[in-house]
N, C-alpha and C positions, 0 to 999 in steps of 0.2 A: 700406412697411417703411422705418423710417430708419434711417440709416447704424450708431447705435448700436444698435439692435436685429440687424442682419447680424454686427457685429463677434461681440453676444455669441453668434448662432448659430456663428458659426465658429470660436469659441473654444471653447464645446461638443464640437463635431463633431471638433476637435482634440483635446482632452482625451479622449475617449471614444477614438479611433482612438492616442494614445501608451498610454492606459491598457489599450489591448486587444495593441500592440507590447508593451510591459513586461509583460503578463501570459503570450506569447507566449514571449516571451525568455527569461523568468528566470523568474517565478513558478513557471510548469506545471515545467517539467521539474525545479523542485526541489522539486513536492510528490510527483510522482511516484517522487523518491529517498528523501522520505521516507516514506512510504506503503509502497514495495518494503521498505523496511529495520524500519518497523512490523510489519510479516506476515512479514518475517525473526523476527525476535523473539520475534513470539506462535509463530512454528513451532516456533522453539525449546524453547520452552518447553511448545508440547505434546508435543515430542518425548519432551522429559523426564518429562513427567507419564507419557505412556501411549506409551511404548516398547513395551511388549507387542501393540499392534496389528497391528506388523510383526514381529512373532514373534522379539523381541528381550527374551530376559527380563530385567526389573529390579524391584529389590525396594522403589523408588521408586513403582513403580504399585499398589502395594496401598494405599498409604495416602493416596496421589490417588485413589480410585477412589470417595472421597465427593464431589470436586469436582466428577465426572459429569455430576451432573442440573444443576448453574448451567453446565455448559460443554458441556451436549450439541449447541444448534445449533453453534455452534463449534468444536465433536467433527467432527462430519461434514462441514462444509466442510473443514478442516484434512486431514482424510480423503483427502477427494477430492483434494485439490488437491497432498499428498502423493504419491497415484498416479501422478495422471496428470502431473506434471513429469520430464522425464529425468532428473533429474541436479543436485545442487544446484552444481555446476562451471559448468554453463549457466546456471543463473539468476543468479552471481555475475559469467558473462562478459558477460552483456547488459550488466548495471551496468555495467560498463566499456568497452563494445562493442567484445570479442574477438570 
């Protein structure tokens, strides 16, 4: 192995090791803000559509109630995940880690 062939291995092995620190640092935890703040959004927005699920009547869900069959698997995860969260207080504290 000659000297210029080690340099570029280690130049490699560098680039790959800052590019795994920079994806460590800063990448993840800002995709994970934006992804939390994505699924904020769509919650939102289902919230609006089908309030009625949570026994919250609005007159907004009747005429979403074609949107259904395109938003069914995303009906029921939204669902779920509706339930079983505490508290939207908690999910906005983590964002900020209260």
């Amino acid at each position: 192995m000659t000297v210029a062939d080690r340099i570029e291995a280690y130049r490699e092995y560098l680039e790959e090791w800052l590019h795994g620190l920079y994806h460590g640092m800063i990448e993840h935890p800002a995709f994970e803000l934006i992804e939390k703040e994505a699924e904020d959004t769509e919650d939102t927005f289902m919230f609006a559509c089908f309030a009625d699920a949570f026994g919250i009547p609005s007159p907004v869900s009747y005429y979403t109630a074609e949107l259904l069959p395109y938003l069914g698997e995303e009906f029921e995860q939204w669902e779920r995940r509706m339930w079983d969260r505490e508290s939207l207080i908690e999910r906005k504290g983590q964002q900020y880690h209260f």
